[in-house]
VODOGU-752566 format. One record per residue: x, y, z of N, C-alpha, C, O in turn; residue in three letters. Coordinates in nm, 4 decimals, padded with zeros to 6 digits. Layout:
residues N
<r n_xx="X" n_yy="Y" n_zz="Z" ca_xx="X" ca_yy="Y" ca_zz="Z" c_xx="X" c_yy="Y" c_zz="Z" o_xx="X" o_yy="Y" o_zz="Z" residu="ALA"/>
...
END
This chain:
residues 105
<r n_xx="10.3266" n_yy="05.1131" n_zz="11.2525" ca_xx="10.3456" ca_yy="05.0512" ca_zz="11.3833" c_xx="10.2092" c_yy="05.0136" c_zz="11.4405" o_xx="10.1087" o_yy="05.0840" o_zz="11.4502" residu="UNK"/>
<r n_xx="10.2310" n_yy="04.8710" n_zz="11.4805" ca_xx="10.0755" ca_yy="04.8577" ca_zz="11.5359" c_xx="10.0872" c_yy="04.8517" c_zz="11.6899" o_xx="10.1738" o_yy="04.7909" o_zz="11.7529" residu="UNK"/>
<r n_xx="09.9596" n_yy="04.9435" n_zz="11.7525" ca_xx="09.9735" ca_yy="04.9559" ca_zz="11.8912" c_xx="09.8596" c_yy="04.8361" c_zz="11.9415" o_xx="09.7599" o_yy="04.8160" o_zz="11.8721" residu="UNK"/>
<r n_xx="09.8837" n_yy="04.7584" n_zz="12.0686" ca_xx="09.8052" ca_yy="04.6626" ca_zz="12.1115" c_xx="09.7296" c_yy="04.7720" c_zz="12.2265" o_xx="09.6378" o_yy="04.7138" o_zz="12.2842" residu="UNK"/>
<r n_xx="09.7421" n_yy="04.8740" n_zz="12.2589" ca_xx="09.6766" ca_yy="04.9829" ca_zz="12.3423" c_xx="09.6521" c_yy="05.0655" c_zz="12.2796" o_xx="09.7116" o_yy="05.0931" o_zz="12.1755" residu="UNK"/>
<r n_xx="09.5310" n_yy="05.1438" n_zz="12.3402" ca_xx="09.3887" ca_yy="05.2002" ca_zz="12.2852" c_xx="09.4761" c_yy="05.3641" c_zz="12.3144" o_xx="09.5244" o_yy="05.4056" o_zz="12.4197" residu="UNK"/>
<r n_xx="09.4714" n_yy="05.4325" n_zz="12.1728" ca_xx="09.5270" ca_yy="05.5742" ca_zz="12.2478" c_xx="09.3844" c_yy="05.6828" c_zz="12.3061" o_xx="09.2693" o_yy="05.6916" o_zz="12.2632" residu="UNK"/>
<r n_xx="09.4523" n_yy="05.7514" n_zz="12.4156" ca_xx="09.3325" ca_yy="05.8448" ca_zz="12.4533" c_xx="09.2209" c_yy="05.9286" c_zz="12.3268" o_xx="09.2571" o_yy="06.0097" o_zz="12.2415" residu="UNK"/>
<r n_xx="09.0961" n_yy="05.8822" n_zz="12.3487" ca_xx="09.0106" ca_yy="05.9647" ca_zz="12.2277" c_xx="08.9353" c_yy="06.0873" c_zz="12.2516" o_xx="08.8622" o_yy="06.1063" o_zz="12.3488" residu="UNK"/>
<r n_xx="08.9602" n_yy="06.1772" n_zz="12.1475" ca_xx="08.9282" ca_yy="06.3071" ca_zz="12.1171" c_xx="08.8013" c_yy="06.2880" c_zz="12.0080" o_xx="08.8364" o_yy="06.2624" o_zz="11.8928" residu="UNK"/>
<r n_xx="08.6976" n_yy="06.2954" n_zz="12.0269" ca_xx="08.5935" ca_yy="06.3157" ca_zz="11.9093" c_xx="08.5668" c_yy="06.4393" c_zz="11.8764" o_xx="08.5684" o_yy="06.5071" o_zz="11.9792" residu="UNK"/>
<r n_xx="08.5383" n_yy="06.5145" n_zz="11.7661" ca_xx="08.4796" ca_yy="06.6388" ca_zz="11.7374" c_xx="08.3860" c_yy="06.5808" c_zz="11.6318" o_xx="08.3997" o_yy="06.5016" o_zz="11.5385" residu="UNK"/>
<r n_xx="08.2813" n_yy="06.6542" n_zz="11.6854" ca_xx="08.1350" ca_yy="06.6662" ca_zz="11.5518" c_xx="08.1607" c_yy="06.7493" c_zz="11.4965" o_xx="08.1889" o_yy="06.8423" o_zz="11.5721" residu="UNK"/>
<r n_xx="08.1711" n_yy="06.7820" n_zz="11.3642" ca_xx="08.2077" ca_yy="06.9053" ca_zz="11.2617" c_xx="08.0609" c_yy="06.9470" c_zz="11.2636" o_xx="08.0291" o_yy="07.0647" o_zz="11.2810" residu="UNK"/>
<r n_xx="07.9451" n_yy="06.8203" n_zz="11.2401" ca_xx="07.8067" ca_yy="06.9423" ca_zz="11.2058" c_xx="07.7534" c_yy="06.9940" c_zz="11.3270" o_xx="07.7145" o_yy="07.1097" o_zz="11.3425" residu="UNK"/>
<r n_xx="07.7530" n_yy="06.8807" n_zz="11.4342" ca_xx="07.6891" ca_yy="06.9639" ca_zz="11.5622" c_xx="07.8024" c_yy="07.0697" c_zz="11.6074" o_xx="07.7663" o_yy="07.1874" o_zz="11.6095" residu="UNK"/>
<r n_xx="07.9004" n_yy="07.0483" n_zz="11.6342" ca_xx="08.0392" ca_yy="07.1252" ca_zz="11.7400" c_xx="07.9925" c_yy="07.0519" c_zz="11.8966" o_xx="07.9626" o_yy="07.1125" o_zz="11.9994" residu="UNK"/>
<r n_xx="07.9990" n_yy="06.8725" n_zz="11.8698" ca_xx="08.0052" ca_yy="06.8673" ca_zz="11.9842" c_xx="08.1192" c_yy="06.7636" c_zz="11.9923" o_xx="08.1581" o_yy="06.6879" o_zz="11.9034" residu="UNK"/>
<r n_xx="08.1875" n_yy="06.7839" n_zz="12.1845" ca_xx="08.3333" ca_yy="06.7521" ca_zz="12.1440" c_xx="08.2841" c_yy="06.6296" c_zz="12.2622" o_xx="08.1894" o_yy="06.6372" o_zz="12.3405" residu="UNK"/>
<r n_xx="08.3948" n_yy="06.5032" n_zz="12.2429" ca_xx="08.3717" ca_yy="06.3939" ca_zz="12.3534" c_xx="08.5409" c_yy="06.3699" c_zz="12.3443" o_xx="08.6123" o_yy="06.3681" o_zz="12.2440" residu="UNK"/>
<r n_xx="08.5742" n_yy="06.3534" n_zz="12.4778" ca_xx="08.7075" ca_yy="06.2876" ca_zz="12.4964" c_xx="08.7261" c_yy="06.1814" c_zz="12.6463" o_xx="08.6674" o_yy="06.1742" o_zz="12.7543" residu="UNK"/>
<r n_xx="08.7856" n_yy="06.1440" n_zz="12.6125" ca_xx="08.8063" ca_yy="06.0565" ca_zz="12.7538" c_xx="08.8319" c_yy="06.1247" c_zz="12.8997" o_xx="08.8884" o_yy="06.2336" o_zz="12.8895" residu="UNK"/>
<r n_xx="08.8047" n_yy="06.0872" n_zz="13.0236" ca_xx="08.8157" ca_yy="06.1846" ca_zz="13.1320" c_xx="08.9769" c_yy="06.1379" c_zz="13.1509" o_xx="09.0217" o_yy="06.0498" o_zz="13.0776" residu="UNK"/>
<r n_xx="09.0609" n_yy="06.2015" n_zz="13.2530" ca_xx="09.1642" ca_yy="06.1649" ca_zz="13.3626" c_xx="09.1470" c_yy="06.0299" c_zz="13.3751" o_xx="09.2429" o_yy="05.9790" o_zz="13.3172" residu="UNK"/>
<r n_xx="09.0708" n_yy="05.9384" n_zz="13.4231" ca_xx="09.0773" ca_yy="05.8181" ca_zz="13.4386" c_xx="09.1092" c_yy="05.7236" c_zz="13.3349" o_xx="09.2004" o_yy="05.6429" o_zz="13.3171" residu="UNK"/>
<r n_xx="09.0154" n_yy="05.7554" n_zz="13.2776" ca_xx="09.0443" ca_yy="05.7133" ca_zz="13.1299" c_xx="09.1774" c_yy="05.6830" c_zz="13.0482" o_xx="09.2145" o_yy="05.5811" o_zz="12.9899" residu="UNK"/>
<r n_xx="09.2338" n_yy="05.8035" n_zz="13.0643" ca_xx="09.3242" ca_yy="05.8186" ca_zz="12.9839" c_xx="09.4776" c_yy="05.7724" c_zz="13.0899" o_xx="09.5904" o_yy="05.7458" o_zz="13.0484" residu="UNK"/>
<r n_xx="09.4229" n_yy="05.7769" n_zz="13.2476" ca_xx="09.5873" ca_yy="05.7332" ca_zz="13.3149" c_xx="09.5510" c_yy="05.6128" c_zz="13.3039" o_xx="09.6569" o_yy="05.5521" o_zz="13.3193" residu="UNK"/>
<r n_xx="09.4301" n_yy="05.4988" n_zz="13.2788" ca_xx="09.4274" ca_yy="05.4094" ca_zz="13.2843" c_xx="09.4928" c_yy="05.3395" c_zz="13.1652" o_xx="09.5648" o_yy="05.2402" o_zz="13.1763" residu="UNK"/>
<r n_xx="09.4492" n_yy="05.4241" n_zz="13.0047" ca_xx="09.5177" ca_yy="05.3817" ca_zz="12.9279" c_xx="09.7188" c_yy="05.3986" c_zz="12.9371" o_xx="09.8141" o_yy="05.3431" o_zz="12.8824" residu="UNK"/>
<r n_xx="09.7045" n_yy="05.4780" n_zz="13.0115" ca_xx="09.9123" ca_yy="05.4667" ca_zz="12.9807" c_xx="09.9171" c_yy="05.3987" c_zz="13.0572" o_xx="09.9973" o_yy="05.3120" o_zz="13.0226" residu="UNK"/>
<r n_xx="09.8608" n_yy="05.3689" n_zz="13.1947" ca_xx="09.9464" ca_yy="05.2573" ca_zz="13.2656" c_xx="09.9459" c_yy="05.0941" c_zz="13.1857" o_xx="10.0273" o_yy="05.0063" o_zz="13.2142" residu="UNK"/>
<r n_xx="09.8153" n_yy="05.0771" n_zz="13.0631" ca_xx="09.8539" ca_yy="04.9741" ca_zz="12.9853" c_xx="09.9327" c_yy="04.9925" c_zz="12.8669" o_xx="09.9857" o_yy="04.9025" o_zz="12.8017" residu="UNK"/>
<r n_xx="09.9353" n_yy="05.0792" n_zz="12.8507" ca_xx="10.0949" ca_yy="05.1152" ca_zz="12.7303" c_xx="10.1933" c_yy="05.0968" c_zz="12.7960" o_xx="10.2658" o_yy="05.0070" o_zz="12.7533" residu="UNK"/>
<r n_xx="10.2400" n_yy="05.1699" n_zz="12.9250" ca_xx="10.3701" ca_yy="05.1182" ca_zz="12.9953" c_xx="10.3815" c_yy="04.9382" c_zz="13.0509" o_xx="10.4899" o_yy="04.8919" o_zz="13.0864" residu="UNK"/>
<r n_xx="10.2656" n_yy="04.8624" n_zz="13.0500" ca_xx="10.2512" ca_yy="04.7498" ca_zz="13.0844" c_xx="10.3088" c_yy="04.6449" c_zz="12.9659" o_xx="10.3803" o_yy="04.5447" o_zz="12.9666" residu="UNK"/>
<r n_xx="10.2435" n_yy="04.7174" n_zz="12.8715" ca_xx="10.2565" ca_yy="04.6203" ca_zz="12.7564" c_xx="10.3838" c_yy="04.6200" c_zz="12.6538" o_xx="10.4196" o_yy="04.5440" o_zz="12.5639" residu="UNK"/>
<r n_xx="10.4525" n_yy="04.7815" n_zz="12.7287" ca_xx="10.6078" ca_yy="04.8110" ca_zz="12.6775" c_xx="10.7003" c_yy="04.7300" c_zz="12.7363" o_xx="10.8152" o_yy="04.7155" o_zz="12.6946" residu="UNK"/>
<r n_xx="10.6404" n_yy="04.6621" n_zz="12.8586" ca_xx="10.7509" ca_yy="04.6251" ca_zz="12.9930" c_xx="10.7788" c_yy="04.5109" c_zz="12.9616" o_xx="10.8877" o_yy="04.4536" o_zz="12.9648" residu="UNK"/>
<r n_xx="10.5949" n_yy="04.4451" n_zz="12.9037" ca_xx="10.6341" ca_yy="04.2953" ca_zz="12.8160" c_xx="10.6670" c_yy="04.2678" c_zz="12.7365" o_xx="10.6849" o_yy="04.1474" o_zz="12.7179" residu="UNK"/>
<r n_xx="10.7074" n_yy="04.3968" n_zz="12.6010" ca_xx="10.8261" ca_yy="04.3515" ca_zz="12.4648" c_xx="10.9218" c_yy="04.3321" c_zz="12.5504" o_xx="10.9634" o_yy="04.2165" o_zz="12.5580" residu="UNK"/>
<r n_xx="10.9724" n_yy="04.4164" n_zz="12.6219" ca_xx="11.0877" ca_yy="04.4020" ca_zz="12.6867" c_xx="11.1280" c_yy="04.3069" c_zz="12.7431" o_xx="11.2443" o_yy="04.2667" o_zz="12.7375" residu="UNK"/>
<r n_xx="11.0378" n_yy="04.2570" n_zz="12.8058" ca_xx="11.0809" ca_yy="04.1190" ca_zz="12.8734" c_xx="11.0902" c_yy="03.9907" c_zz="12.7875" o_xx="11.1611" o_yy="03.8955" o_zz="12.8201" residu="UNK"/>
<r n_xx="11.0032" n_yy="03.9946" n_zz="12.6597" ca_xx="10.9933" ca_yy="03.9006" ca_zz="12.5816" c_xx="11.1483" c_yy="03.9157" c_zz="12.5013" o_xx="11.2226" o_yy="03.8251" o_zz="12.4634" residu="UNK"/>
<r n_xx="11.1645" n_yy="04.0501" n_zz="12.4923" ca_xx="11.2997" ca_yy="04.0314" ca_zz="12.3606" c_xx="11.3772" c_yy="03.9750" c_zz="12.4539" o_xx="11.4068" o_yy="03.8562" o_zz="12.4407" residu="UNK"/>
<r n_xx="11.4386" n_yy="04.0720" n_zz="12.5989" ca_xx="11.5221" ca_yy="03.9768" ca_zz="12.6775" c_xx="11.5454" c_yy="03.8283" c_zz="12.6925" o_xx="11.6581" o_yy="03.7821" o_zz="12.7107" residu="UNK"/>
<r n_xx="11.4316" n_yy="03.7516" n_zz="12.6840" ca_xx="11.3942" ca_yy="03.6751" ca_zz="12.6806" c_xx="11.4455" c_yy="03.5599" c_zz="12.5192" o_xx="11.4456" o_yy="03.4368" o_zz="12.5191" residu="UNK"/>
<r n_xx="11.4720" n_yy="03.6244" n_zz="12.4358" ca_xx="11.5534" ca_yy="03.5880" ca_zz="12.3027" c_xx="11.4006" c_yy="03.5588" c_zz="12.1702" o_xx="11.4093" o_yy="03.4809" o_zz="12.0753" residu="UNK"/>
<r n_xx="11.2654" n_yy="03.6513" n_zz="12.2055" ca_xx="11.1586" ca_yy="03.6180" ca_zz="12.1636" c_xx="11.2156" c_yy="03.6926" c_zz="11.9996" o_xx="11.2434" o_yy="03.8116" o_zz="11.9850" residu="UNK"/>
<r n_xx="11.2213" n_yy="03.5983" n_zz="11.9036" ca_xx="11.2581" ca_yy="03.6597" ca_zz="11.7944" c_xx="11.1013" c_yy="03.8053" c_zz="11.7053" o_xx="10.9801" o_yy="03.7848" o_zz="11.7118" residu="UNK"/>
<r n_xx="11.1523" n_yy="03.9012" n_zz="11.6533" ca_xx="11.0532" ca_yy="03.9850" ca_zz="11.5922" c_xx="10.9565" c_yy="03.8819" c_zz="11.5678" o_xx="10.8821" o_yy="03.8921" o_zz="11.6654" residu="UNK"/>
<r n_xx="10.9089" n_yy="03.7804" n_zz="11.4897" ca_xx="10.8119" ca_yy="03.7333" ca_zz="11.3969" c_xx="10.7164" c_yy="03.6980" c_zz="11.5501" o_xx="10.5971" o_yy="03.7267" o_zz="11.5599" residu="UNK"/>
<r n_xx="10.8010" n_yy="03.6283" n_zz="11.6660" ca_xx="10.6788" ca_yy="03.6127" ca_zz="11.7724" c_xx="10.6538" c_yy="03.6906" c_zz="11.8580" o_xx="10.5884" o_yy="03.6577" o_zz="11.9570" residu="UNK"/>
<r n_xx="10.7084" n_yy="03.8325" n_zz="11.8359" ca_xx="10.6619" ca_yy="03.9519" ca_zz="11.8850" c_xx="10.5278" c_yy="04.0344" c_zz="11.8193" o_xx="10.4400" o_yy="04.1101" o_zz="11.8610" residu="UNK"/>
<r n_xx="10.5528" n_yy="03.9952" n_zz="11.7386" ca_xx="10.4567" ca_yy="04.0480" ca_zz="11.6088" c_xx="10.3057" c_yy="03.9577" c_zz="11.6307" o_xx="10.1939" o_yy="04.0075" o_zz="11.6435" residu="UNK"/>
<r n_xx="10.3392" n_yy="03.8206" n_zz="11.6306" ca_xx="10.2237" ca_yy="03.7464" ca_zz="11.6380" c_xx="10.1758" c_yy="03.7713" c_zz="11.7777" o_xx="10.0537" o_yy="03.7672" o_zz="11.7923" residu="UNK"/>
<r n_xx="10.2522" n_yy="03.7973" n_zz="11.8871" ca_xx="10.1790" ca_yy="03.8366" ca_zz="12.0406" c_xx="10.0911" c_yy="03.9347" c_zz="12.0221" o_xx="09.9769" o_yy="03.9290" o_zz="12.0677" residu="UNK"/>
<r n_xx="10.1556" n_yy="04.0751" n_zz="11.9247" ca_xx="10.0705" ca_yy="04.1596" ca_zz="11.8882" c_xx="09.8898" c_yy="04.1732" c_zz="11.8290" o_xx="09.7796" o_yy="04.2208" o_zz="11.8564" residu="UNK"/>
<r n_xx="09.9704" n_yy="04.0861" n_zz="11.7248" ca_xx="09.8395" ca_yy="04.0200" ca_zz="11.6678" c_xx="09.7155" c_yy="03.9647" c_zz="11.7031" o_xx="09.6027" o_yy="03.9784" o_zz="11.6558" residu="UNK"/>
<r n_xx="09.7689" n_yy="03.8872" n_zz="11.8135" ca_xx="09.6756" ca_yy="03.8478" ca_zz="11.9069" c_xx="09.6005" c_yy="03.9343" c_zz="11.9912" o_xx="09.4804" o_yy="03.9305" o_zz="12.0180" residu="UNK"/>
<r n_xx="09.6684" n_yy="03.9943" n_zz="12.0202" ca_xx="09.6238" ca_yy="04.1375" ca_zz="12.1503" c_xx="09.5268" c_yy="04.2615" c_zz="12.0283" o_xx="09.4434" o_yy="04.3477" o_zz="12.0562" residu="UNK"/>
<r n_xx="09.5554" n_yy="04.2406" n_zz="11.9616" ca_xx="09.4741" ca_yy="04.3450" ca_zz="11.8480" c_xx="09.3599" c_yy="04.2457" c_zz="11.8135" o_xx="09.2469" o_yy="04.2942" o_zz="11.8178" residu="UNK"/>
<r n_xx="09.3700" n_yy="04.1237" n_zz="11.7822" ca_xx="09.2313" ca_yy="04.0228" ca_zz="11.7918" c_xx="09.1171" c_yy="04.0096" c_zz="11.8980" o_xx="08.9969" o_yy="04.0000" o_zz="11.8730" residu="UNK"/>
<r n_xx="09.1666" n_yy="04.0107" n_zz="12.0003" ca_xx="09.1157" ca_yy="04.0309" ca_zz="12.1363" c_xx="09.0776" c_yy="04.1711" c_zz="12.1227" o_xx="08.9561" o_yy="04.1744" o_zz="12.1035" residu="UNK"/>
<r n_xx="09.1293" n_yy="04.2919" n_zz="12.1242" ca_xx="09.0768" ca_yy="04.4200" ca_zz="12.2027" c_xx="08.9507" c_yy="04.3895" c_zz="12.0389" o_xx="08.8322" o_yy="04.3812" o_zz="12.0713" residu="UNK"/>
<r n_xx="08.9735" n_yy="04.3789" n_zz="11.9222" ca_xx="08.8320" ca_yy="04.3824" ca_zz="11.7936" c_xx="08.7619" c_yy="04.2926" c_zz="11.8942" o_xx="08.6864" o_yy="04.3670" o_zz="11.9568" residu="UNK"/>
<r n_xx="08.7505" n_yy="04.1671" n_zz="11.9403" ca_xx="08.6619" ca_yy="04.0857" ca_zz="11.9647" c_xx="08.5611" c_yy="04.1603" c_zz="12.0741" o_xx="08.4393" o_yy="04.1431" o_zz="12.0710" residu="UNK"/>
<r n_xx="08.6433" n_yy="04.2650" n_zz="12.1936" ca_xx="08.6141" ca_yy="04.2651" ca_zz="12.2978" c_xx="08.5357" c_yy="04.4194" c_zz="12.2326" o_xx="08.4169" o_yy="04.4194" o_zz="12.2649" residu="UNK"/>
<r n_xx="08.5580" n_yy="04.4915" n_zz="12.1861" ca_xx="08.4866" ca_yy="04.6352" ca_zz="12.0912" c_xx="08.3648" c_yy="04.5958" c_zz="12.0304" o_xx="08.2658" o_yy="04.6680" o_zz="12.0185" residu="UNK"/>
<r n_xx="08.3763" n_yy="04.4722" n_zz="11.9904" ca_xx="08.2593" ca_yy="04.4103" ca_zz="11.9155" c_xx="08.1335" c_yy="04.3617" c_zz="12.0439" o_xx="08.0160" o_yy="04.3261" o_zz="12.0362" residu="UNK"/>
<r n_xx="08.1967" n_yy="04.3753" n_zz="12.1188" ca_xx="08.1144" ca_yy="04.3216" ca_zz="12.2523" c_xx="08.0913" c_yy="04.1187" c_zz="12.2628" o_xx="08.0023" o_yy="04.0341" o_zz="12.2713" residu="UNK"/>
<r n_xx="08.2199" n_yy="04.1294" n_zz="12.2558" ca_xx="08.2113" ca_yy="03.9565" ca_zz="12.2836" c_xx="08.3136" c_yy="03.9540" c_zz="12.4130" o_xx="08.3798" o_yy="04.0496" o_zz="12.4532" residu="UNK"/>
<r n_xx="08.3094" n_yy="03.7959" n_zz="12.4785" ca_xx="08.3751" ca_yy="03.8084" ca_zz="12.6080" c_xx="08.4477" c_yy="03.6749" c_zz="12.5819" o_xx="08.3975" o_yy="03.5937" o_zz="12.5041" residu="UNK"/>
<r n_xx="08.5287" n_yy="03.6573" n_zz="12.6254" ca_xx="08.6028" ca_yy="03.4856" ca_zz="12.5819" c_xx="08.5594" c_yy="03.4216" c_zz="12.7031" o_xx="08.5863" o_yy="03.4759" o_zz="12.8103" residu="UNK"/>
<r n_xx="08.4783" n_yy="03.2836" n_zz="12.6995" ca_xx="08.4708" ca_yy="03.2122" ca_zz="12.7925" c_xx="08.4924" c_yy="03.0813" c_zz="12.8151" o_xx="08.4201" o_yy="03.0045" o_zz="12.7517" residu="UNK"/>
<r n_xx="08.5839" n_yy="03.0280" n_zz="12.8989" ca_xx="08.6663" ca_yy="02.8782" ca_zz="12.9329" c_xx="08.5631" c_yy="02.7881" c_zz="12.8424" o_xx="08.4572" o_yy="02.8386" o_zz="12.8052" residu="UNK"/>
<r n_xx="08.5941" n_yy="02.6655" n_zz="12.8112" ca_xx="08.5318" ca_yy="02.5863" ca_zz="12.7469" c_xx="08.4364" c_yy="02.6670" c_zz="12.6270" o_xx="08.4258" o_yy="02.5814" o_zz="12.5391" residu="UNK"/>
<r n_xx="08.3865" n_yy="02.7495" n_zz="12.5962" ca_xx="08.3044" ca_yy="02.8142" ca_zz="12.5229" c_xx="08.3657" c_yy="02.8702" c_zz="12.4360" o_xx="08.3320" o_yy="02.8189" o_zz="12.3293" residu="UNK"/>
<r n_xx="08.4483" n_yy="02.9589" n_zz="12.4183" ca_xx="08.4902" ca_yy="03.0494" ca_zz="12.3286" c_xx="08.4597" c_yy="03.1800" c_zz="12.3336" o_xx="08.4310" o_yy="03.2344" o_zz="12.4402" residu="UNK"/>
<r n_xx="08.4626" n_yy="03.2367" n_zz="12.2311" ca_xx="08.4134" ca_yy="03.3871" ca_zz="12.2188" c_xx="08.2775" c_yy="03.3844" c_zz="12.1957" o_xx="08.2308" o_yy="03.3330" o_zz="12.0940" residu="UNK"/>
<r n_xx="08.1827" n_yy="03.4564" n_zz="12.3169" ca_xx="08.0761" ca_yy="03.5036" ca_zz="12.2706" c_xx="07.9993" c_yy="03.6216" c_zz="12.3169" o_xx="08.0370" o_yy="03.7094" o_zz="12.3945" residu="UNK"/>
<r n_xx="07.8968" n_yy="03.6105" n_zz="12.2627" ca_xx="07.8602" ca_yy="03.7942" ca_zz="12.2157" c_xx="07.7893" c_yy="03.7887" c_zz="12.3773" o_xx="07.7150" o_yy="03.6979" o_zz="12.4147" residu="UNK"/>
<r n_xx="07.8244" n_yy="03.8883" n_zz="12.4481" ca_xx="07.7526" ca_yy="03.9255" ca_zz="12.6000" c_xx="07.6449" c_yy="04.0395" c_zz="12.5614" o_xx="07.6357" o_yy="04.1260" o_zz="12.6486" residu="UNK"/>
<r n_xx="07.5699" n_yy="04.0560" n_zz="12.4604" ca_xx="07.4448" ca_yy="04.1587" ca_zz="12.4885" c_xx="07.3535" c_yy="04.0708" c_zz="12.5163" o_xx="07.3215" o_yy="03.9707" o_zz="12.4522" residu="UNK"/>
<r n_xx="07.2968" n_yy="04.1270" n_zz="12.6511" ca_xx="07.1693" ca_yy="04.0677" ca_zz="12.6731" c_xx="07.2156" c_yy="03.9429" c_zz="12.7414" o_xx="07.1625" o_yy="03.8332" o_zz="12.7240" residu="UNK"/>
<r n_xx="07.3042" n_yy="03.9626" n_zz="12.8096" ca_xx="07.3941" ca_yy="03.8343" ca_zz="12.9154" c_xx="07.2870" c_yy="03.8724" c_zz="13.0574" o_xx="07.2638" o_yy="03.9787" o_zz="13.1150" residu="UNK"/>
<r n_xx="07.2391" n_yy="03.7352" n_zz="13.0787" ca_xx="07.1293" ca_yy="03.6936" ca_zz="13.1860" c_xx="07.2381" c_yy="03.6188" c_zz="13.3133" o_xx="07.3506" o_yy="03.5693" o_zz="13.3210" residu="UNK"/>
<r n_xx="07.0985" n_yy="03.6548" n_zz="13.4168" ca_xx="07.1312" ca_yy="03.5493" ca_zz="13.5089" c_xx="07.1352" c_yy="03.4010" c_zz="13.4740" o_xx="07.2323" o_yy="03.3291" o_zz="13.4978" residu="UNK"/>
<r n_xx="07.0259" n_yy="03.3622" n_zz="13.4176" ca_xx="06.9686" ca_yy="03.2320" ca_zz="13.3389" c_xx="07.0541" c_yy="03.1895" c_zz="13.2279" o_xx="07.0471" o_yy="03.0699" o_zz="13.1996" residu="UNK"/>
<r n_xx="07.1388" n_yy="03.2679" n_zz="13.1545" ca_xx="07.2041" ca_yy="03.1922" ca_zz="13.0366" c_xx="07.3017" c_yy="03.0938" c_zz="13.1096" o_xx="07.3175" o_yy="03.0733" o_zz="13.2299" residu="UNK"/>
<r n_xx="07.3679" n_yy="03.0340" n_zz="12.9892" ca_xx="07.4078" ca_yy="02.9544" ca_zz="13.0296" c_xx="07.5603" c_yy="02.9609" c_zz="13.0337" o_xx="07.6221" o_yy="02.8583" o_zz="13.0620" residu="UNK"/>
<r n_xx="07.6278" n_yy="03.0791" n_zz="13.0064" ca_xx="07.6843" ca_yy="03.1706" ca_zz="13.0503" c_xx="07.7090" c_yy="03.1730" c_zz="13.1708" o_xx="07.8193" o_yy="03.1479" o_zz="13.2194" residu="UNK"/>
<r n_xx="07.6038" n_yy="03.2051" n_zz="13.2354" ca_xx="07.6573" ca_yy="03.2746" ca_zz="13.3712" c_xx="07.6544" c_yy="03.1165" c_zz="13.4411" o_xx="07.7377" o_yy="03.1040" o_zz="13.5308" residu="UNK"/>
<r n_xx="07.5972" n_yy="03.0331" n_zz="13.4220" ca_xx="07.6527" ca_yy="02.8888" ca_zz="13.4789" c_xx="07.8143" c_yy="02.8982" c_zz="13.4733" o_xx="07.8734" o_yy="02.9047" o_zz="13.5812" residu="UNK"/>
<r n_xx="07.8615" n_yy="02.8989" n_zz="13.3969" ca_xx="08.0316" ca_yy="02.8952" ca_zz="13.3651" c_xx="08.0609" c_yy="02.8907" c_zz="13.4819" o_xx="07.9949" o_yy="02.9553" o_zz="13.5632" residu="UNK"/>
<r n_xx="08.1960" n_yy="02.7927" n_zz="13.5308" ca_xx="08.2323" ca_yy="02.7645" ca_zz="13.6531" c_xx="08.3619" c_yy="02.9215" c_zz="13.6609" o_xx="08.4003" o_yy="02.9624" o_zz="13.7705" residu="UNK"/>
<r n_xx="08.4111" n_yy="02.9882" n_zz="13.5247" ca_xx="08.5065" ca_yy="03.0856" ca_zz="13.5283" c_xx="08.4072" c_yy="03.1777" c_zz="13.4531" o_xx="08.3581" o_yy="03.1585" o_zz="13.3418" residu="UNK"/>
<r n_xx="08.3907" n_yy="03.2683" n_zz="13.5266" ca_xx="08.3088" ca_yy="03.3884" ca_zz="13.4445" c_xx="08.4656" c_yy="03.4694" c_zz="13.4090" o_xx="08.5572" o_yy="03.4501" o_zz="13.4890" residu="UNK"/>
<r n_xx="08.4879" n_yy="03.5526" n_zz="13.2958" ca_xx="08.5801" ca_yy="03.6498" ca_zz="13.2886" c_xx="08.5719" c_yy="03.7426" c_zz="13.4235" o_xx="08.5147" o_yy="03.7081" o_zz="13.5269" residu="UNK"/>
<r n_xx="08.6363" n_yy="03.8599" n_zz="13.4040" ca_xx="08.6103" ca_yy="03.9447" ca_zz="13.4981" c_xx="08.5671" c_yy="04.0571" c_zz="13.5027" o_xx="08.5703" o_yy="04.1290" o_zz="13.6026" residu="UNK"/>
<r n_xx="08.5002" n_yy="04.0991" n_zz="13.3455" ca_xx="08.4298" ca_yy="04.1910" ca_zz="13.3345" c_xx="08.2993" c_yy="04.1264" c_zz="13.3424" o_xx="08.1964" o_yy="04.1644" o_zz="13.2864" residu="UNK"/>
<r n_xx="08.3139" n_yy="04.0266" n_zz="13.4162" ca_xx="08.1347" ca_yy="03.9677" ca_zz="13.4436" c_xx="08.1159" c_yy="03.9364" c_zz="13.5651" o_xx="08.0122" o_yy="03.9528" o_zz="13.6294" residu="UNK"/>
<r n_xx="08.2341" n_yy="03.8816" n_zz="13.6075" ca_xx="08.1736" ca_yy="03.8570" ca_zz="13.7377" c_xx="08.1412" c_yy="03.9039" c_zz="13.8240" o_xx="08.2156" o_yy="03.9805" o_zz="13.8852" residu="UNK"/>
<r n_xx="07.9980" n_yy="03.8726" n_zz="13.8695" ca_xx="07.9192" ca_yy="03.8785" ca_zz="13.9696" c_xx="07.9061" c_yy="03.8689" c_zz="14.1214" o_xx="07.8039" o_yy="03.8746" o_zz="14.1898" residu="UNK"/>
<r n_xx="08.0486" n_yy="03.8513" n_zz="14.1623" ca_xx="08.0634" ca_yy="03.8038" ca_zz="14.2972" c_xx="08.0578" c_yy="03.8852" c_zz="14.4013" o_xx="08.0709" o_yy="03.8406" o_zz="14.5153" residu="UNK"/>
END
């Protein structure tokens, strides 16, 4: 089963013993997008969305969260590109639609 939401993470270091997990926020933030994104199969099957374009919605949403892990940002006219080292001056931040993990306003 492929999930388009990120499940809460538990790290353990076996050589150090050091442990990292996500806080409370973290993790209610992730179910409220699991219950979000359950609400939209739902609405899509209602909807008469056959499996094969349920699957490809998926697909997509698993393309996006790799693109966005990789540290790229999708931008209008531009496409996907890599935001390390995203300036005031690029040409980027000209964009008349910044996403909204950028904008600056």
């Amino acid at each position: 089963l492929v999930s388009a939401t990120d499940a809460p993470q538990l790290i353990i270091d076996g050589a150090t013993g050091e442990v990292t997990a996500d806080d409370a926020g973290a993790i209610q933030r992730k179910r409220e997008q699991h219950l979000k994104r359950r609400e939209l199969e739902k609405r899509w099957t209602t909807k008469g969305a056959s499996e094969e374009v349920l699957q490809k919605i998926k697909q997509a949403d698993m393309h996006r969260l790799d693109r966005k892990a990789k540290g790229q940002e999708y931008f209008y006219q531009k496409g996907w590109v890599a935001v390390n080292g995203f300036g005031k001056n690029s040409d980027i931040a000209k964009s008349p639609r910044l996403p909204l993990s950028l904008d600056r306003r």
